[in-house]
N, CA, C and O of each residue as an XYZ file, in Angstrom:
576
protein
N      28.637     70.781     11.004
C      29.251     70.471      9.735
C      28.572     69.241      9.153
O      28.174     68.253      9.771
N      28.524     69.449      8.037
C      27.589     67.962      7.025
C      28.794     67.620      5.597
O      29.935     67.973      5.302
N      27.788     66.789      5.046
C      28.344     66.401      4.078
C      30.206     66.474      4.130
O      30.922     67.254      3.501
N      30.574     65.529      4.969
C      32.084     65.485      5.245
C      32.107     64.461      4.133
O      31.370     63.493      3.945
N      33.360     65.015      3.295
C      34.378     64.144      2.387
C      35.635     64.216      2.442
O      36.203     65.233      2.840
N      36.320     63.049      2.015
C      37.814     62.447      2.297
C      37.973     62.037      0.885
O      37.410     61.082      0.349
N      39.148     63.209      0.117
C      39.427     62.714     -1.233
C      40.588     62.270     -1.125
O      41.339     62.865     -0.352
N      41.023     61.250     -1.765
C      42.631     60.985     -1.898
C      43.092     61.106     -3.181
O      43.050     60.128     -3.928
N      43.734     62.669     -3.727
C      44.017     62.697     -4.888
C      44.510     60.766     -5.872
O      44.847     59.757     -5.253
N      44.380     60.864     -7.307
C      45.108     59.806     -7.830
C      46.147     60.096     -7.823
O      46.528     59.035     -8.317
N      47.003     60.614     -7.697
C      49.013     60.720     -7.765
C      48.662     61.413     -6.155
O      47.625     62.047     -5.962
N      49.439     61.235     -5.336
C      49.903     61.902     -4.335
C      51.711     62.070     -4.141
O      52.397     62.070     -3.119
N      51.982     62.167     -5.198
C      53.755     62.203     -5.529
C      54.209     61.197     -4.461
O      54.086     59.973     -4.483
N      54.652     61.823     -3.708
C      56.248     61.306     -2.979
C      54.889     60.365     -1.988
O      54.953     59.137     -1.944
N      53.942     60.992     -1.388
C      52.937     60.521     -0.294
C      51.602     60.363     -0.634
O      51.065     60.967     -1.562
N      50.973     59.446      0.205
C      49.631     59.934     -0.217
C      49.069     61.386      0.079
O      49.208     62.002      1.136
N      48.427     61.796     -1.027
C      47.667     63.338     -0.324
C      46.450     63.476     -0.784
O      46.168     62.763     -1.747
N      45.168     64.602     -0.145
C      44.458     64.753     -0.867
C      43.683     65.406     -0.192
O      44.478     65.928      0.590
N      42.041     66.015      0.282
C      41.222     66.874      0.791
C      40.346     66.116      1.650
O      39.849     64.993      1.555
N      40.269     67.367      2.830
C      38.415     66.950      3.563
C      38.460     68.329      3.408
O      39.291     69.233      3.490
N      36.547     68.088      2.998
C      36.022     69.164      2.561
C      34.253     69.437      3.516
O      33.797     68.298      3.411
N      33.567     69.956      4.006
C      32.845     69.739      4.774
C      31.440     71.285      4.143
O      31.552     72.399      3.630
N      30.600     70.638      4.480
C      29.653     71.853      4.390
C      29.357     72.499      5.791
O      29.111     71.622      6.618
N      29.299     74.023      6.405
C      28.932     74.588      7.424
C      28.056     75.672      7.198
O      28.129     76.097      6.045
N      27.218     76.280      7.961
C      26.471     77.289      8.139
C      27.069     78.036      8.483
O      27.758     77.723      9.454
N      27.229     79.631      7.893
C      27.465     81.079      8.230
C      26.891     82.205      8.158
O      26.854     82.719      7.040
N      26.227     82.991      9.389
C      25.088     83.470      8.860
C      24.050     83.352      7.691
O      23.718     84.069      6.747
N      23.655     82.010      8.222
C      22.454     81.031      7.352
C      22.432     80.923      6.329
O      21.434     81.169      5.651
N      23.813     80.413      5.761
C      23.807     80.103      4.390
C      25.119     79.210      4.584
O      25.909     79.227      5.528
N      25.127     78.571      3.642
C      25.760     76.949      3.267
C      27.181     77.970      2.941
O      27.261     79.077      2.409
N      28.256     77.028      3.532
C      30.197     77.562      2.349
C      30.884     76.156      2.621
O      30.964     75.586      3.709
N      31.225     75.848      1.746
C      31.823     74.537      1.692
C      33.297     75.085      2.143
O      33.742     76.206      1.898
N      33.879     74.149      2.782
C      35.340     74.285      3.382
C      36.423     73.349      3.109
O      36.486     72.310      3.766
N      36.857     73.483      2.651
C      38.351     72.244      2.065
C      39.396     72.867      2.550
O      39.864     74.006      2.562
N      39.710     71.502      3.066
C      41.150     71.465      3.674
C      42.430     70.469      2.897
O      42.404     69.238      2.875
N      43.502     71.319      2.297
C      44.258     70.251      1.213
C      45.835     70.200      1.793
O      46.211     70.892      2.740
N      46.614     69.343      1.126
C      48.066     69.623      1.610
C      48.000     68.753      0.133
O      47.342     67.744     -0.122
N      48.945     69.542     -0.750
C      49.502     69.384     -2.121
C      51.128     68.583     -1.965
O      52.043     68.832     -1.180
N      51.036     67.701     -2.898
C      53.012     67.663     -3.143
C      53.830     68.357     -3.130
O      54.004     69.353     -3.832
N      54.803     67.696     -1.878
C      56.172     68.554     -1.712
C      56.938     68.856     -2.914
O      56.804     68.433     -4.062
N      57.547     69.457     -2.544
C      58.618     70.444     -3.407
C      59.304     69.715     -4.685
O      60.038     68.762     -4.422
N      59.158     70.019     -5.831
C      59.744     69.324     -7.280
C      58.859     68.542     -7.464
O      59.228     67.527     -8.055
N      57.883     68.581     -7.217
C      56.887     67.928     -7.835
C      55.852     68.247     -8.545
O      54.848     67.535     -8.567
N      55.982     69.580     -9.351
C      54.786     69.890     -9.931
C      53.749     69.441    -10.764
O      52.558     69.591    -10.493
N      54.152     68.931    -11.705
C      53.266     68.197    -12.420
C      52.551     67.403    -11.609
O      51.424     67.191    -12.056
N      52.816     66.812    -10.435
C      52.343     66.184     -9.575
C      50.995     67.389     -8.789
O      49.900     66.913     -8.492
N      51.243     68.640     -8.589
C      50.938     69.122     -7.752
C      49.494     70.008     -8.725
O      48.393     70.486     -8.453
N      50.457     69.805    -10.070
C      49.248     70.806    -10.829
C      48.142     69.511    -11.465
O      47.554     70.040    -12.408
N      47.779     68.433    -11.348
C      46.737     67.458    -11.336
C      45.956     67.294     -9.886
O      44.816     66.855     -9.735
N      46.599     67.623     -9.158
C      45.741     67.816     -7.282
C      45.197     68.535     -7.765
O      44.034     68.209     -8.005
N      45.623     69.887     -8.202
C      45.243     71.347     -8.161
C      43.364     71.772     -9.097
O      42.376     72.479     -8.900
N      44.029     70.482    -10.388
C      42.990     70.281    -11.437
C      41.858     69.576    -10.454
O      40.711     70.023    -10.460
N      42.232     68.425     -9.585
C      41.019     67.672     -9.202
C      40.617     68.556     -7.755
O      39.816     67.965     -7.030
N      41.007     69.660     -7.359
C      40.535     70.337     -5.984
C      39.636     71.615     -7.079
O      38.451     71.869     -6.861
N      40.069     71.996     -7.707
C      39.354     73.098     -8.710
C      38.010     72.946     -8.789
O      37.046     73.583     -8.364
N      38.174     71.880     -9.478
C      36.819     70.504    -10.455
C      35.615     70.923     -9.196
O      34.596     71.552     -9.480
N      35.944     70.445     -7.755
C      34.870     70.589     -6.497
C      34.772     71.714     -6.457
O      33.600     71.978     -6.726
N      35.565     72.976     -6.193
C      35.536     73.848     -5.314
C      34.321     74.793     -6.756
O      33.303     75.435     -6.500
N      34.722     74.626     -7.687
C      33.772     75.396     -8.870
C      32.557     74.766     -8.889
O      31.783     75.435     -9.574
N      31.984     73.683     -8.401
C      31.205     73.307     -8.133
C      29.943     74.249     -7.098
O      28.716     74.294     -7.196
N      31.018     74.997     -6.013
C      30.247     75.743     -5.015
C      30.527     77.174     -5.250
O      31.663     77.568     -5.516
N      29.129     78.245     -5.122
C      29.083     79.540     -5.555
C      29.864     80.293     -3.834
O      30.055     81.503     -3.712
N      30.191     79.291     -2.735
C      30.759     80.185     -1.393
C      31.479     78.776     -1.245
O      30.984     77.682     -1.518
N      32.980     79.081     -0.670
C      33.803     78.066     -0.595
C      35.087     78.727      0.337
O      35.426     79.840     -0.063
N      35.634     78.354      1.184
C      37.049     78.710      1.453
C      37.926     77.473      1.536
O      37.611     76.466      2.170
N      39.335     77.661      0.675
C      39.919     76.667      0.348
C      41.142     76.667      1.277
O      41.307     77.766      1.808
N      41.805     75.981      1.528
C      43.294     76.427      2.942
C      43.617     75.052      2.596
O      43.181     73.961      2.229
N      44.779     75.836      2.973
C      45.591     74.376      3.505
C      47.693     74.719      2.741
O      48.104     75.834      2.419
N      48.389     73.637      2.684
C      49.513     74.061      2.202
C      49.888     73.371      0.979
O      50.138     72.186      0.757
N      49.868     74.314      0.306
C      49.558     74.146     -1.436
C      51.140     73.742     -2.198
O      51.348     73.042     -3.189
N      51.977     74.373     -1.434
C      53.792     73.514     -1.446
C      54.500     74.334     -3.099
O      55.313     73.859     -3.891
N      53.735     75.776     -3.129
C      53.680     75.985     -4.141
C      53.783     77.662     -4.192
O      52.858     78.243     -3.623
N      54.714     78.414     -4.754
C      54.610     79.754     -4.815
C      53.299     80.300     -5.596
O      52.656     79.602     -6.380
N      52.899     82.048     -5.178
C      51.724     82.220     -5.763
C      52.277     82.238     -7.482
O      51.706     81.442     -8.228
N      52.847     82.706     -7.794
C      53.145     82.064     -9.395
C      53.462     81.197    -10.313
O      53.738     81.293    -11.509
N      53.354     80.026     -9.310
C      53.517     78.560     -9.760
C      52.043     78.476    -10.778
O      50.843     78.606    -10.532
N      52.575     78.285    -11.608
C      51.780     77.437    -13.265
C      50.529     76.481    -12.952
O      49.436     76.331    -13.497
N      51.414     75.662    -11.389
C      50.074     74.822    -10.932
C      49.015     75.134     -9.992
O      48.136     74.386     -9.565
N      49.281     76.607     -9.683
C      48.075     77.178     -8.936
C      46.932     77.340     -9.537
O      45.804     76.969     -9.215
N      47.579     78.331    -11.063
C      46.504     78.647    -11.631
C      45.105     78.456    -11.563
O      44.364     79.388    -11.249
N      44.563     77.015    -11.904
C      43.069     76.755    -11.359
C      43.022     77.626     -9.969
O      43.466     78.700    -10.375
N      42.891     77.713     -9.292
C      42.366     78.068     -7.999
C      42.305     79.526     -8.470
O      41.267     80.159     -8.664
N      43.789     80.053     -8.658
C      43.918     81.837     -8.993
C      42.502     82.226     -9.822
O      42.016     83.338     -9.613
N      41.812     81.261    -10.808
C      40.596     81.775    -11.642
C      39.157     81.329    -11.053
O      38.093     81.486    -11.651
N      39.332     80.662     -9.589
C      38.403     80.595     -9.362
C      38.213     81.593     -8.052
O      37.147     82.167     -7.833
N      39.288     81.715     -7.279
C      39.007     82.060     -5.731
C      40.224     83.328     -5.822
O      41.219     83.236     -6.541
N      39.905     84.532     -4.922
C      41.302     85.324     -4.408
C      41.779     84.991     -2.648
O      40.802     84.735     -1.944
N      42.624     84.981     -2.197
C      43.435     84.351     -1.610
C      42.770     85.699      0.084
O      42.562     86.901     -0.082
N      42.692     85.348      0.733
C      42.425     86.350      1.811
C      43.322     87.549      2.150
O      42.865     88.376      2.940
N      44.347     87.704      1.724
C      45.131     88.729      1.709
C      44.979     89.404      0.312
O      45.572     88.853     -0.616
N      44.282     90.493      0.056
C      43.943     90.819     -1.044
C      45.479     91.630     -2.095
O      45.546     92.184     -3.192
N      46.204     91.385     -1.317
C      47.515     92.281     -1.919
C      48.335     90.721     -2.358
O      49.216     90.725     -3.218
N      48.111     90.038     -1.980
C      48.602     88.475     -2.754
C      47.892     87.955     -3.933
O      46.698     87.664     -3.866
N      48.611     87.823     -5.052
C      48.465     87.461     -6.520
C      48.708     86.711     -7.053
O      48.703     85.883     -6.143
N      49.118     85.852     -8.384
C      49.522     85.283     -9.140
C      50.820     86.431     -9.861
O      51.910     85.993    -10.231
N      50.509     87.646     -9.939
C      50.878     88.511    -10.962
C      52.151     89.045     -9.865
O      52.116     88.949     -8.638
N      53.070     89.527    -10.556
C      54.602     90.555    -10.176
C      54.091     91.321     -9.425
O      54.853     91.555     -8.487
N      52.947     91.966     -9.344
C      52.913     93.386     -8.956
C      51.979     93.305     -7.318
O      51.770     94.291     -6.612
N      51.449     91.616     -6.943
C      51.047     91.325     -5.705
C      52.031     90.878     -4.977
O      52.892     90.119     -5.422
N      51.995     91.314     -3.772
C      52.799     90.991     -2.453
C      52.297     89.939     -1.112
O      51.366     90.120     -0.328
N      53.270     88.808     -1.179
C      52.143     87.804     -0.205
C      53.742     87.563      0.710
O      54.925     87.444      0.394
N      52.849     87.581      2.131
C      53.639     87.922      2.892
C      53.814     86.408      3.376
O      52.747     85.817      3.541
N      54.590     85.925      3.546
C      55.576     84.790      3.538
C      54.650     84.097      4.717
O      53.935     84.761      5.467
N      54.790     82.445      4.771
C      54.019     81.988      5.441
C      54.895     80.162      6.227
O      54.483     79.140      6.776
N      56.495     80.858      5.693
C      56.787     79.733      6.036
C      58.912     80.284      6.687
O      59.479     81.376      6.646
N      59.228     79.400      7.003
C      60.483     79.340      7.808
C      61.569     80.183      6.682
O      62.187     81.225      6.903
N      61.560     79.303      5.358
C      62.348     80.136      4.155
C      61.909     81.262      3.561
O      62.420     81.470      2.460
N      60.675     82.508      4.156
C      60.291     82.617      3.235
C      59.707     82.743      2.257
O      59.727     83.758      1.560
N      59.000     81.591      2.005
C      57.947     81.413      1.016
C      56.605     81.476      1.422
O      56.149     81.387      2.562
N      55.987     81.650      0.277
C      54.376     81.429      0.448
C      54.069     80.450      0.115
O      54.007     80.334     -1.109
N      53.842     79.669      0.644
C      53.018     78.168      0.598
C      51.839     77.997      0.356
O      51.381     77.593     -0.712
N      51.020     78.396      1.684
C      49.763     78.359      2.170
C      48.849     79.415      2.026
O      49.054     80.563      2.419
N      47.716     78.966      1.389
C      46.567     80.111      1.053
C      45.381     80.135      1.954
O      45.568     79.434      2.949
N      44.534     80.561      1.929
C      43.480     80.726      2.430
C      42.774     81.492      1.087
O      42.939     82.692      0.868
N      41.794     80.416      0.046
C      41.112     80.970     -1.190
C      39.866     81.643     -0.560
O      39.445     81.601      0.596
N      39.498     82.143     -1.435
C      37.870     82.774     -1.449
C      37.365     82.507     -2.233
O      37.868     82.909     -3.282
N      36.108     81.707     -2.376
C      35.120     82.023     -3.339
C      33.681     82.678     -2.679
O      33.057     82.397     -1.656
N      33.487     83.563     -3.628
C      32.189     84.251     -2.863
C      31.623     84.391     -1.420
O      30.530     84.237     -0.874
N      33.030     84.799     -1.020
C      33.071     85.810      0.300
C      34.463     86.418      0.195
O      35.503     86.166     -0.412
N      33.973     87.428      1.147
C      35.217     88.697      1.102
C      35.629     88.439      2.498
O      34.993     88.158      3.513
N      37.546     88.713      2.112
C      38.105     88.769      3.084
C      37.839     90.181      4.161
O      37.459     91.117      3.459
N      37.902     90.456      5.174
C      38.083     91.210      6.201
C      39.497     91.934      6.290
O      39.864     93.077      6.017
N      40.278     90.564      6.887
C      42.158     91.151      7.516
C      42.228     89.468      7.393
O      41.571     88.435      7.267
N      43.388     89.976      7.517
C      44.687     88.707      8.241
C      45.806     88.682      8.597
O      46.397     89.757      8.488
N      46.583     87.520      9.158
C      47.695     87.705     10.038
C      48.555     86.647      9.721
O      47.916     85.631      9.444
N      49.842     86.504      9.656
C      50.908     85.417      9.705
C      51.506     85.279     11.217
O      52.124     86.251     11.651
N      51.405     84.491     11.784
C      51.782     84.583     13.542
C      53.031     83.117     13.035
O      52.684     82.000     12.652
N      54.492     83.631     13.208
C      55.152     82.543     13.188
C      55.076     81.312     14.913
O      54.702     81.437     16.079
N      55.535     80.501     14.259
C      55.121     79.237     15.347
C      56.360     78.661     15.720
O      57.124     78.764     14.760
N      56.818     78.190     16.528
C      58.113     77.038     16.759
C      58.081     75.322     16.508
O      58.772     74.303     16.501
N      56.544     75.934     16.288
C      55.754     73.775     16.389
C      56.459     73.332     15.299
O      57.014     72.249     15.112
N      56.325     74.747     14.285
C      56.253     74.067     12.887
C      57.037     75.079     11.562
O      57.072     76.280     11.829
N      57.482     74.772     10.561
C      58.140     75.389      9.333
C      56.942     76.317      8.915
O      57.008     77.463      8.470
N      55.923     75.611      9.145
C      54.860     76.584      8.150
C      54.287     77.556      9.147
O      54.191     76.711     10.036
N      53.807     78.701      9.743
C      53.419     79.545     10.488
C      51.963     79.613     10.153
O      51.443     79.456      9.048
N      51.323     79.909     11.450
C      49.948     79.981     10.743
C      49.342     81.389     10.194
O      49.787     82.536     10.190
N      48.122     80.797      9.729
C      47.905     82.010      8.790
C      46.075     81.685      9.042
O      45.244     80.796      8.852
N      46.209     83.363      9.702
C      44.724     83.519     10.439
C      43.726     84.125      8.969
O      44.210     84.599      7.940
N      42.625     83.979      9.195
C      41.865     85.090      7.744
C      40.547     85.175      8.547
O      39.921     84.214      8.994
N      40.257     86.369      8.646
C      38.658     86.811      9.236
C      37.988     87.201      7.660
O      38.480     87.735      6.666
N      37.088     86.840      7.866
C      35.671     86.444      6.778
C      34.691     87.564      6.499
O      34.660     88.200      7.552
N      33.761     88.214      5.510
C      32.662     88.722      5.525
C      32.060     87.808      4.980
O      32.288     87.483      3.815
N      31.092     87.174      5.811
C      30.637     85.671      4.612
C      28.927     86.467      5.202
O      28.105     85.671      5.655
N      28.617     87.670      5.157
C      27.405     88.108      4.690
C      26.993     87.821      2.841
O      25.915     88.199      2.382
């Protein structure tokens, strides 16, 4: 892994928050990787200026996978950026009514994504956990 960065959004609402993002090799070619955790819950406006300054990088790179827990349903207003840049590794999960994203947390909800930019998802899995509220969420790659 190269080019490691440590962003600390400007608002981190309630906490500080913000990204490491790293460059790796996959079958010999460069995908930048960001890892984010967005503002908790009622904080959107808070969450949709992260969202603006994680966008800003990730459009920057033509192969990218974005993860992490975004604190945010897929039809939250403050996803948007990401929804127009990347699709989410579960290809049946949307922004729109008519996608189905299979819950990734204790209540329920979908939180946590796993984006794509210019690579295709494979499969994936939600394996609930006891460690934690949020369950993890596996995504296998075609990053040919």
């Amino acid at each position: 892994m190269t080019d490691r960065v440590t962003v600390e959004y400007p608002d981190g609402g309630s906490e500080d928050r913000g990204y490491l993002a790293v460059t790796t090799t996959v079958d010999g070619r460069p995908v930048r990787v960001f890892n984010t955790h967005l503002a908790q819950r009622r904080q959107e406006a808070v969450r949709a200026d992260q969202t603006a300054v994680l966008a800003t990088e990730v459009a920057r790179h033509d192969r990218a996978v974005v993860l992490g827990d975004f604190n945010a349903a897929r039809d939250a207003p403050e996803l948007a950026p990401m929804w127009a840049l990347a699709a989410d590794a579960d290809p049946r999960c949307r922004p729109s009514p008519a996608g189905t994203c299979e819950p990734t947390t204790d209540w329920h909800s979908r939180f946590d994504y796993v984006f794509l930019r210019g690579i295709a998802p494979l499969a994936h899995r939600v394996q609930p956990t006891s460690y934690s509220d949020h369950h993890l969420l596996f995504a296998d790659l075609d990053a040919t």
